[in-house]
C-alpha positions as CSV (number, residue, x, y, z in Angstrom):
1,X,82.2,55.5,77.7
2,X,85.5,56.8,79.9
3,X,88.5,54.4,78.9
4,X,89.9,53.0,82.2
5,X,93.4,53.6,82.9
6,X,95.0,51.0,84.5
7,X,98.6,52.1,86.4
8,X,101.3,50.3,85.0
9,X,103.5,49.6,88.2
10,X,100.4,48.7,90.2
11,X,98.1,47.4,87.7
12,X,95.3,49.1,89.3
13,X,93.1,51.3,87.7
14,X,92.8,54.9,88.6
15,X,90.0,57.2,89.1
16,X,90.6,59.4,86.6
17,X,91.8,62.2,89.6
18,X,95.0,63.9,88.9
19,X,97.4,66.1,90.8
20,X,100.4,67.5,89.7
21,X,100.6,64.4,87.4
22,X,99.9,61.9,90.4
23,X,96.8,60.1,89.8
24,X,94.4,59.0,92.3
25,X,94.3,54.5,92.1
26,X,91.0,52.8,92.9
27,X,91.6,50.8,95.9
28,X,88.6,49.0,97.4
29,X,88.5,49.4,101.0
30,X,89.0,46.1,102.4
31,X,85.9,44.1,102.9
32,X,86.5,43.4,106.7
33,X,86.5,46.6,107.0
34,X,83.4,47.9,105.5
35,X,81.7,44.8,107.6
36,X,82.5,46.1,110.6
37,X,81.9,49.9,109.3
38,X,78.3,48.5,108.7
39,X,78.2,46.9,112.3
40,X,79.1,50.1,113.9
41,X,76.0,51.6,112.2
42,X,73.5,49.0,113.5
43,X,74.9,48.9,116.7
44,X,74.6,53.2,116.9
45,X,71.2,52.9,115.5
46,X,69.9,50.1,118.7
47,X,72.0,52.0,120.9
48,X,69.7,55.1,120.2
49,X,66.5,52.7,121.3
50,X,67.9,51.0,124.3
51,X,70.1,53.8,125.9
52,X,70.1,57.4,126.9
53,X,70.7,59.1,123.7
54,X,68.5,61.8,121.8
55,X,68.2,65.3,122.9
56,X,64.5,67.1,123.2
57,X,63.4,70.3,123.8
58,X,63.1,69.9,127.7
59,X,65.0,66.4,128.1
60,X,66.3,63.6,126.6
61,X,64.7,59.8,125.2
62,X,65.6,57.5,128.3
63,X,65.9,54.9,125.9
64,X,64.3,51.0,126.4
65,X,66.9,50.0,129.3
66,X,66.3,53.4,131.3
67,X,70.3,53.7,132.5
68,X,71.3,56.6,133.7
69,X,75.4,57.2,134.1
70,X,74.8,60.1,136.8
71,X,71.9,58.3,138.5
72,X,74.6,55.3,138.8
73,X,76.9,58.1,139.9
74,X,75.0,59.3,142.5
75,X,73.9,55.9,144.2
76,X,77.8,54.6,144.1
77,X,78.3,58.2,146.1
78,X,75.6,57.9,148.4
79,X,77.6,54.1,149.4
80,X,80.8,55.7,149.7
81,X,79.0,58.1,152.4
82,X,77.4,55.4,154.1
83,X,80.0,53.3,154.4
84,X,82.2,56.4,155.6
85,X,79.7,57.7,157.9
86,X,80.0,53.9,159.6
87,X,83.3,54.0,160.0
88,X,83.3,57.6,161.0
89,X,80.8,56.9,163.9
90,X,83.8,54.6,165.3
91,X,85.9,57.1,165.1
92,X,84.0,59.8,166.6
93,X,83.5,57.2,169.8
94,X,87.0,55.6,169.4
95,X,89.5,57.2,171.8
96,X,93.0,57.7,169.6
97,X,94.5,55.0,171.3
98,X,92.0,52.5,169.8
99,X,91.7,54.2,166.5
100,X,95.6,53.5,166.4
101,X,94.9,50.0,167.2
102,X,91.9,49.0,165.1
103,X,93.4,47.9,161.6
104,X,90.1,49.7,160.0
105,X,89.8,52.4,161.5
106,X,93.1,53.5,161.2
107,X,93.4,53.3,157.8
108,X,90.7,55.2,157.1
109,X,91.9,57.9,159.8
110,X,95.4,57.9,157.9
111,X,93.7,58.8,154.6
112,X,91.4,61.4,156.1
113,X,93.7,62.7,158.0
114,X,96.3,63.0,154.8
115,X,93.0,64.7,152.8
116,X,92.7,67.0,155.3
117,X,96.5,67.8,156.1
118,X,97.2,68.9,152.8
119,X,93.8,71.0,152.6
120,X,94.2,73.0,155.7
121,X,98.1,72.5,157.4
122,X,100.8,72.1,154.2
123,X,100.6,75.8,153.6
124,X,102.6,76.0,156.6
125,X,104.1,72.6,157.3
126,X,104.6,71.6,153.7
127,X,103.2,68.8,151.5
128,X,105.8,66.7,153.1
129,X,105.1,68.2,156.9
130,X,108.7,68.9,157.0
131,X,108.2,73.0,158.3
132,X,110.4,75.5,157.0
133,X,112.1,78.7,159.1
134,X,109.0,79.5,161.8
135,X,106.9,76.2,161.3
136,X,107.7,73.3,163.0
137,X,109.1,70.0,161.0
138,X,106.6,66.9,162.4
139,X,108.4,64.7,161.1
140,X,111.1,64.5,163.7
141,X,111.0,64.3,167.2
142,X,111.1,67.4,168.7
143,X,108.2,68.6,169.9
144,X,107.5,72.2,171.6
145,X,104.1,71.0,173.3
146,X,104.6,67.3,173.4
147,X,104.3,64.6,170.6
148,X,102.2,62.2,172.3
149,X,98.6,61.5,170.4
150,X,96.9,63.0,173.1
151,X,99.3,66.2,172.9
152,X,99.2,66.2,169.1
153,X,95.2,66.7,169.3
154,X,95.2,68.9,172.0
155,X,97.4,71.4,170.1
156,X,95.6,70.9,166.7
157,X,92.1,71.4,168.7
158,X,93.2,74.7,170.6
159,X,95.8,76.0,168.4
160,X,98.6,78.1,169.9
161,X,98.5,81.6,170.9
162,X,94.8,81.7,168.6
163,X,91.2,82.0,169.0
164,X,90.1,79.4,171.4
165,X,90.5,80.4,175.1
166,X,92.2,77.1,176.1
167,X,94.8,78.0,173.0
168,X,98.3,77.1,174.3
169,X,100.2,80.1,174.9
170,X,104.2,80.9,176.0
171,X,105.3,84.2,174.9
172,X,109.2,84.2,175.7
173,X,109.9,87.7,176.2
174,X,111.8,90.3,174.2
175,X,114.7,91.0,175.9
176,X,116.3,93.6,173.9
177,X,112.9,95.5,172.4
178,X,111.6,95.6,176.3
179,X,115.2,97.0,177.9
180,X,116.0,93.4,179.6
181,X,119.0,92.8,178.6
182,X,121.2,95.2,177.2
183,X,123.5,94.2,173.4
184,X,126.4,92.7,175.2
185,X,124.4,90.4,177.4
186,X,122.2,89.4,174.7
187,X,125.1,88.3,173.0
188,X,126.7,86.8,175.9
189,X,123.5,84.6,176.5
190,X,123.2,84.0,172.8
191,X,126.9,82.5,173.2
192,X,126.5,80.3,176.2
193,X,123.3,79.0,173.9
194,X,124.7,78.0,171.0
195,X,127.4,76.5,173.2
196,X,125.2,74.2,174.5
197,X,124.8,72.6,170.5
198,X,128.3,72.7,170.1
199,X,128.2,76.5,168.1
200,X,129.6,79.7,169.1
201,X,129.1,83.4,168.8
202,X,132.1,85.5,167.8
203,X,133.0,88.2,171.0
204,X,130.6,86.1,173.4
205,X,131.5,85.9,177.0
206,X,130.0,82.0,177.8
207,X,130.7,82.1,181.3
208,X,129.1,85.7,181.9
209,X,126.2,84.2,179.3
210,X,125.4,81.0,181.3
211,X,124.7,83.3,184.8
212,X,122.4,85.6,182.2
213,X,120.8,82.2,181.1
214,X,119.9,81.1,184.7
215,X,118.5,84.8,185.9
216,X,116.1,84.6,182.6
217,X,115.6,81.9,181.1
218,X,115.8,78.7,183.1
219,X,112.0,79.1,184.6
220,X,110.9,77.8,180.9
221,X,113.9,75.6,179.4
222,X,115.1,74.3,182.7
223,X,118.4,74.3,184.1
224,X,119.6,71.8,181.8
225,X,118.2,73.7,179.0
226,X,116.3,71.1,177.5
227,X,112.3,72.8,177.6
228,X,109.4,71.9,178.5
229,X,106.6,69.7,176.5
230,X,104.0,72.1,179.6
231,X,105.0,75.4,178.9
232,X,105.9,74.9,175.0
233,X,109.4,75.6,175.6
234,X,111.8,74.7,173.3
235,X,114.8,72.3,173.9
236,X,118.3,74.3,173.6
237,X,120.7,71.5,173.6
238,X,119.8,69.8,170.3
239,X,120.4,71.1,166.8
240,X,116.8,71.8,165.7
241,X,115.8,75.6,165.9
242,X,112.7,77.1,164.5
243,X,113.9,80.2,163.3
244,X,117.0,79.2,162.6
245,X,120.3,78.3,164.7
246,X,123.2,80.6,163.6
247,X,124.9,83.4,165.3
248,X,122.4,86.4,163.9
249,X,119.0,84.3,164.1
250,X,120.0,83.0,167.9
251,X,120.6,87.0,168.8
252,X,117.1,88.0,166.9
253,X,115.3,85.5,168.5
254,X,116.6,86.9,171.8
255,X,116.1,90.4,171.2
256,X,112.7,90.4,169.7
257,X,111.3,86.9,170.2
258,X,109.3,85.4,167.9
259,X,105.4,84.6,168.8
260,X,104.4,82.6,166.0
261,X,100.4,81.6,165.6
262,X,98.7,78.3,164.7
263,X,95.2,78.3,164.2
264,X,92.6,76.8,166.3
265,X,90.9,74.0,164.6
266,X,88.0,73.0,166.8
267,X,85.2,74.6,165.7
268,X,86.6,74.9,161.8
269,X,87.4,71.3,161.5
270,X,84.4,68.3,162.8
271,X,85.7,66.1,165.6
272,X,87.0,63.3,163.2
273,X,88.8,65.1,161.1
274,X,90.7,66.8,163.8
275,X,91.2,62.9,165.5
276,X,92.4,61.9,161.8
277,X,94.7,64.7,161.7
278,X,96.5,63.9,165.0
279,X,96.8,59.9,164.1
280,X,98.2,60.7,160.9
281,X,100.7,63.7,162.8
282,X,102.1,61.3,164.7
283,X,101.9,58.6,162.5
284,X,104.7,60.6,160.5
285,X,107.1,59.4,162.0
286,X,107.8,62.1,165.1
287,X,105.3,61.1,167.3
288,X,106.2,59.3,171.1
């Protein structure tokens, strides 16, 4: 028979394993432990009678209680569609007005209509629908073809200057690449302009600009310069520009014009999701 070694600081005995002169004790797991090692065996093996759990050739063993996680899966889907499709049907006969003022119903346009901003418009917009140079910020209130909810879906519906034949369209003309105004009076007019937002172009006449301004371009941005939500034409006096405000952009603009494309999302996008869309839009904070 082996003698037993017992460790002398411990008092344990060892195993008789040795590494490098450290020798392996003989601790015991703890007895809790092994109890509930042995539980986790039982339990595995009823878990292989009652549940889902051994694979075949051409399935599976259903087990005693029959559960099925994607069966369960699928039926807590199908209720999400139903109860969606309900609430959908209201919004499909809701006008927007009564969407905005139905509790329900707006909340589940606002998340729709989030889903489906991020999917098809924040390429453009932004996550945050705050635009960048040539895509409009809708989260203020300026707004070339009217911020209304009723504007907001009609320009989302038809697009603008895209494939729909009701598309909204205003192509402000090139007056430099189409010989309308020669360099000087471009930026002459580009002075009086930026004048109007308290900015300035170096070697403008403002005077000789503002008589340019009313020959050309007071049929779309008025007399007082400030657009119009009708023909999409932007508002002069503020300090929000599209494609940029200083000196050099104001003159570009001017000289080749800029004819920038939204897409037309009736057709692509279902009825409620383009209704969603324009409640959420305004909801962003821009809307009137």
């Amino acid at each position: 028979m082996a003698h037993e070694e017992i460790d002398k600081v411990t008092g344990v005995a060892t195993t008789g394993h040795e590494w490098d002169g450290i020798k392996e004790l003989n601790n015991p797991l703890p007895r809790w432990w092994l109890w509930v090692f042995y539980a986790t065996i039982v339990f595995a093996v009823g878990y292989v009678f009652v549940y889902p759990a051994v694979p075949l050739v051409s399935g599976y063993t259903t087990g005693l209680l029959g559960h099925s996680q994607r069966a369960s899966a699928l039926a807590d889907a199908e209720a999400g569609k139903a109860a969606r499709a309900e609430i959908g049907q209201g919004l499909a006969e809701a006008s927007l007005d009564q969407i905005k003022a139905d509790p329900k119903m707006l909340e589940f346009a606002m998340a729709q209509g989030k889903a489906a901003f991020g999917d098809n418009c924040a390429p453009c917009h932004g996550s945050g629908a705050t635009g960048s140079r040539g895509y409009p910020n809708l989260q203020d209130d300026d707004w070339l073809w009217g911020g209304t909810l009723d504007d907001i879906h009609t320009t989302i519906t038809v697009g603008i200057r895209s494939t729909s034949e009701d598309t909204r369209v205003n192509d402000m003309p090139r007056f430099g690449d189409d010989g309308l105004l020669d360099a000087k009076q471009i930026r002459d007019v580009a002075g009086f302009v930026l004048s109007l937002s308290g900015g300035s172009v170096q070697g403008a006449d403002v005077a000789a600009g503002k008589e340019i301004f009313a020959e050309n371009c007071t049929s779309c941005h008025g007399d007082d310069a400030k657009g119009s939500h009708e023909l999409g034409a932007p508002n002069l006096t503020d300090h929000i520009w599209l494609y940029g405000g200083d000196e050099a952009s104001v003159i570009n603009t001017i000289t080749h014009a800029h004819r920038g494309v939204m897409p037309t999302w009736g057709g692509k996008l279902d009825p409620v999701t383009i209704k969603s869309l324009a409640v959420y839009v305004h909801d962003l904070g821009g809307g009137t």
